[in-house]
N, C-alpha and C positions, 0 to 999 in steps of 0.2 A: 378450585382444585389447589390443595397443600403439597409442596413437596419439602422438605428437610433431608438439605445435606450435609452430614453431619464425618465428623472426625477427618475433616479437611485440611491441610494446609492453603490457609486462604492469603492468596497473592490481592495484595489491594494496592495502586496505582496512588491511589488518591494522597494516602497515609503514609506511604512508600513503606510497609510494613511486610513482612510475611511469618503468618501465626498460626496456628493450629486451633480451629475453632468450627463454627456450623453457620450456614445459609437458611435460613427460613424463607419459601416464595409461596407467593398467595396472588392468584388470578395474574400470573404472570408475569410481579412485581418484588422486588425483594424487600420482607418488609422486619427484618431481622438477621445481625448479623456479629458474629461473637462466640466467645468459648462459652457462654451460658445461656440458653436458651429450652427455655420452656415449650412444647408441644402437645397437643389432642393426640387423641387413640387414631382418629382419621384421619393422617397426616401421613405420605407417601415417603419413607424415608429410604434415602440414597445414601448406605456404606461408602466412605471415599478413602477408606481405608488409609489416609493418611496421603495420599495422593497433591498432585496440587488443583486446587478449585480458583480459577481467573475469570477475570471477564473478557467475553467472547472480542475478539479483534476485526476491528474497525478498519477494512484493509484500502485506500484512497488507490485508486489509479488500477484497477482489474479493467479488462480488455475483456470484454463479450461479443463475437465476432457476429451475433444477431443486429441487425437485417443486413443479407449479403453472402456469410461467411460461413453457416450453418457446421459445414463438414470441418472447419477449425476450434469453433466452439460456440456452443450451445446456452443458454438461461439456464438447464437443467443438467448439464453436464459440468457447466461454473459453478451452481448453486452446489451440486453434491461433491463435488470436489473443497469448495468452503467449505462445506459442513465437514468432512474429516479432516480437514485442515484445522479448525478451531475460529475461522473466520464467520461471525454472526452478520456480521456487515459487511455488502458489496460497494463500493463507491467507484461506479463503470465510468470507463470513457466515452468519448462521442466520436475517437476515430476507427468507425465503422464505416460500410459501404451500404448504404450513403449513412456519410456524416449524419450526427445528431442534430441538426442546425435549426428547427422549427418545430411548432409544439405537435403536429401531427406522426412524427416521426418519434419525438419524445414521449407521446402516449403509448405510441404502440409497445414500444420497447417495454416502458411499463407495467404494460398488461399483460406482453409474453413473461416479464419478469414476476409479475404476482403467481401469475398463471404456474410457473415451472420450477421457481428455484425456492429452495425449500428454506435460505436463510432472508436476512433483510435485503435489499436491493436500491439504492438510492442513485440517480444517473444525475453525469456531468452534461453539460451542452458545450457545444462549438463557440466558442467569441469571435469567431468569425464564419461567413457562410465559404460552406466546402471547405475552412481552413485554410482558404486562402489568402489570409493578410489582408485583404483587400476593403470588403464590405462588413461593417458590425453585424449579427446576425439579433434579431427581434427580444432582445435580455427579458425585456418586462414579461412578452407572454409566455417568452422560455421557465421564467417563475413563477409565475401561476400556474404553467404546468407540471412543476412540479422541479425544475434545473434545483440541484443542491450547487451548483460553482460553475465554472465558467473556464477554460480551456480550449487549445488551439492542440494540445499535446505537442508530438515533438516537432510539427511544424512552427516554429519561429517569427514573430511576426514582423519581418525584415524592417516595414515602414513604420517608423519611432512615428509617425505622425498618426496614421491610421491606430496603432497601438495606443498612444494619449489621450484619443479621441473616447475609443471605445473602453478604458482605463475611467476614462471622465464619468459615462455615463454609467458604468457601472457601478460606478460611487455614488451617485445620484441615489438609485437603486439599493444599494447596501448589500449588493450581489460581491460575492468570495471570487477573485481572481485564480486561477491555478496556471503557473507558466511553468517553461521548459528553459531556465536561463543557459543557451550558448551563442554563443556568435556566430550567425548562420551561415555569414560565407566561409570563415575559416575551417567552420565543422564538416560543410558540406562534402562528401563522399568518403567519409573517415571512416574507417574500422577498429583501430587502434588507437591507442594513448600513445604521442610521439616520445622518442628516447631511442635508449641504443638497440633496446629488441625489437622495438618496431622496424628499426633499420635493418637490425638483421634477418629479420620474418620477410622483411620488402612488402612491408605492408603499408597501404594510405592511413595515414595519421593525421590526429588533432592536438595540439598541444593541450594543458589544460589551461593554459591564460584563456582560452576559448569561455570556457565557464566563468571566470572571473569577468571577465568582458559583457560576458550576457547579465550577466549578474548587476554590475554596475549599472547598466544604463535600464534594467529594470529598478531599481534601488532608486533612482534620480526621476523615473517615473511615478513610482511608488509617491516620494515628496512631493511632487508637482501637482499631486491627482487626490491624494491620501485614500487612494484606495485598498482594500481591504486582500493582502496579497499572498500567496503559498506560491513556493519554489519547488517544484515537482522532486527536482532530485538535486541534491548539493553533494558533489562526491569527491573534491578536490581541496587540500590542505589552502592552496592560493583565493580560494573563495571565501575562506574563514571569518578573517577582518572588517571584509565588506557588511558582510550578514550581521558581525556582532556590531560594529559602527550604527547599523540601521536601526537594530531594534536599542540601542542606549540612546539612540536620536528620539525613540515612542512611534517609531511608523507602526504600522498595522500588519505586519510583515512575521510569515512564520516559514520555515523550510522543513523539508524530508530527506531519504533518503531511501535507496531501495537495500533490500535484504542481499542483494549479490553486491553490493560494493562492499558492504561489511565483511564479506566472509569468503570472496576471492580477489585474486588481483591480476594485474596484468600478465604472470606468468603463465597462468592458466590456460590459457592460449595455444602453449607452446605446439603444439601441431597440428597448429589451422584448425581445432574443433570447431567449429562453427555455432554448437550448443552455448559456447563460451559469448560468441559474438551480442551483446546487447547495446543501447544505448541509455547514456553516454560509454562508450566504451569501459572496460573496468582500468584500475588507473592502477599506480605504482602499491607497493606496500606501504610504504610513507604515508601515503593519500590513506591509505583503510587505516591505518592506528588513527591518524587525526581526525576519522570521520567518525569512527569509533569513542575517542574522546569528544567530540561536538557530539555526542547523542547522549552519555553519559552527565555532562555540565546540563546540559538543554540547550544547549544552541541551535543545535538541528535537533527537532520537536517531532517527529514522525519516523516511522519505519513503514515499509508497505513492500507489496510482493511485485509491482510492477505487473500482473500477472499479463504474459503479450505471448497469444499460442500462435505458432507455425507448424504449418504441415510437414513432412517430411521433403515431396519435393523443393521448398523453399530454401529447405535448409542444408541440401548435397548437394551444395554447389560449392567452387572456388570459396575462398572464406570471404574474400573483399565484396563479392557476388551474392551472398548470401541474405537471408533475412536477419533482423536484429529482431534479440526480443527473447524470452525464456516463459516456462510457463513456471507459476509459483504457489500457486494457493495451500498445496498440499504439503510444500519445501517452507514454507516460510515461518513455521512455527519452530519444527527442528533445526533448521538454519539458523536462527536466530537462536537456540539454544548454544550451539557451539560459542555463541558470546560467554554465555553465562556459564559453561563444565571448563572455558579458558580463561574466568575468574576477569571480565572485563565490563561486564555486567551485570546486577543482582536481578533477579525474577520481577519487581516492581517497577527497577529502572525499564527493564524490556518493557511491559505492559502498559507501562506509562508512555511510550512510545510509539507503541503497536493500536492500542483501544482507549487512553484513557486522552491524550494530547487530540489525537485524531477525530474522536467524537466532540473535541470539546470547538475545533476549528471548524466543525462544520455546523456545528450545533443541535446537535445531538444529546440525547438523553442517556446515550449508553457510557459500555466504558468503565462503567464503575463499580466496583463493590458496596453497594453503602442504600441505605434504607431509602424507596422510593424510587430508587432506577429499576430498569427492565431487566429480568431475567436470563438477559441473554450470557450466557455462563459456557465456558469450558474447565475439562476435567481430562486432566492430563498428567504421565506418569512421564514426569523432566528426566528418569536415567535411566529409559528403555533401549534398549541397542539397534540397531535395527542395518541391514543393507541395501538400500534402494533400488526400487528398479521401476525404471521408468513406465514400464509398461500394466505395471499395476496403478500408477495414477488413475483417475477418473477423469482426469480432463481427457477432451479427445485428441489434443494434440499431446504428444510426449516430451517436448524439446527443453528439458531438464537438463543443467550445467551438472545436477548432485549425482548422476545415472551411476550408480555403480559403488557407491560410496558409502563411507559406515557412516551413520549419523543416531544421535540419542532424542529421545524424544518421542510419544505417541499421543496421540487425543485419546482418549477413552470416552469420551461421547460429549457430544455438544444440543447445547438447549437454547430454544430462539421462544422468547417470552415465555419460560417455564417449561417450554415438549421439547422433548428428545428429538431432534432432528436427525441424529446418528449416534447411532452406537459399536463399538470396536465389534467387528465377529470374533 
């Protein structure tokens, strides 16, 4: 099957380019790409009317509350809510109930995931069993079954020794670390970023020396081990140094960040919204311009939606009481546009962040506009207006921080190896 999409604004990551030109895809590959492009009579041609045509996003760290959680969220309620999001790639976590920690538990997941969710699906494992710091969990079979990385998420793995160990053999392996750098006793019961409005809210705070901390002493592990390392979320201007120190040393070290640090900050808060409450906390505005510029340079190499659903009881509680966590699949395209309509980052810089850096850490095929990759393709009009409301999401939980808010940006329809996965009604 041919499709030709043609009179595109094509966003390429790669080339850091944005041109006006056509996609040719053949059996689910794209095997032509450019303003001149030649086609057969039997070739399914996609008007894009000038629109923009990207590659589908590659989103690291999605929370699928399958096996356990079902009523928070689904394989098939995450899958379709990525697909109108523009997300082709799932990269799930393992703290589910129960943990992802062994290959039988990582099959199943798998299979519910082939089985339900209409884009790609690719899961993390546990580095420790139950995420408890304590015991490595089985890496080798966890990769043969299929583990794309290795994470504890936001549990912490307090004992530096137990961490080195399992650091060590995971380098043996050539298996992808993913951690959570804070300092877990400092962080432990935080709600907020500490300063004077946390004082005034009378909220538990964490400073962000926290992050800088966790950071460090995964960094010095990093060198000891040379293992192959991603920093889940780097969301603090004090972290900066450390990160860029590492990788001018040639560790093997990449970081991210999530779509809500960029695009709110600690004021947000301001009346105990609870929807606001994530982890790491959101930090000062200082913190978001610098993190903004670390993604812009490439020092921080990823963006991702964090996507972590909570049910509504979780979340109407006290704020310090509350759940952390935001749902994002659907916000993270638009969200991340406000980068780019307030002129701080160009359409490639974002994509190069979103799908192109993120496939390439994981090692991935996708991610890219260019002859030979996979068709996983979004088509999306960058200055649609739109008002949010949570309860049109598809995920099943709602706990959206955007509820209510004007935002630009719509998918017009997303394709996972050539099919239309969705389409806008």
């Amino acid at each position: 099957m041919s499709i030709f999409f043609t009179n595109a604004r094509l966003i390429d990551p790669e080339t850091g380019t944005d041109s006006l030109g056509g996609v040719l895809v053949e059996d689910g590959k794209i095997i032509a790409v450019g303003p001149d492009i030649t086609v057969h009579d039997d070739v399914t041609v996609i008007e894009c009317a000038g629109k923009c045509l990207a590659p589908g996003i590659v989103d690291i760290g999605v929370k699928v509350c399958e096996p356990g959680e079902r009523h928070k969220e689904s394989y098939k309620s995450a899958g379709q809510a990525a697909a109108a999001g523009g997300v082709t790639t799932m990269v799930t976590r393992p703290d589910t109930t129960p943990t992802i920690d062994n290959p039988e538990t990582l099959e199943f997941v798998t299979r519910r995931a082939n089985e339900a969710a209409p884009v790609n699906v690719v899961s993390m494992a546990a580095l420790t069993k139950g995420r408890a710091g304590r015991e490595m969990t089985e890496i080798g079979f966890l990769m043969d079954a299929g583990a794309i990385a290795f994470t504890d998420c936001d549990h912490v793995i307090a004992d530096t020794k137990v961490f080195s160990r399992a650091l060590t053999y995971a380098r043996s392996l050539g298996a992808l670390v993913i951690a959570h750098p804070q300092e877990p006793t400092l962080s432990k019961g935080a709600a907020v970023t500490s300063g004077k409005f946390a004082s005034l809210r009378g909220l538990p705070a964490v400073s962000p020396m926290a992050e800088r901390m966790g950071l460090d002493r995964d960094i010095a592990l990093v060198e000891m081990t040379g293992v192959k390392y991603h920093a889940d979320q780097i969301t603090t201007a004090r972290a900066l140094p450390a990160l860029e120190r590492a990788k001018k040393n040639g560790f093997d070290i990449t970081a991210g960040t999530s779509i809500h640090h960029l695009t709110l900050n600690e004021l947000d808060v301001a009346d105990y919204r609870t929807f606001f409450k994530i982890k790491p906390p959101l930090r000062s505005e200082e913190d978001r311009m610098a993190i903004i510029d670390a993604v812009k340079s490439g020092l921080i190499d990823t963006i991702s939606s964090m996507h972590t659903p909570q049910d509504e009881e979780s979340k109407r509680l006290p704020f310090e009481e509350a759940a952390s966590g935001a749902v994002a699949l659907e916000t993270l395209l638009p969200a991340a546009l406000r980068l780019y309509h307030n002129e701080y980052l160009t359409l490639p810089e974002l994509f190069r962040a979103m799908a192109l850096n993120p496939a390439k850490r994981l090692g991935l095929e996708s991610g890219r506009l260019s002859v030979g990759a996979p068709a996983d393709l979004i088509l999306f009009d960058a200055d649609a207006p739109f008002v949010m409301d949570r309860f049109k999401l598809r995920s099943k939980s709602k706990n959206t921080p955007f509820d209510g808010q004007r935002m630009q940006g719509k998918v017009l329809a997303t394709f996972v190896a050539g099919e239309a996965v969705y389409r806008r009604p």
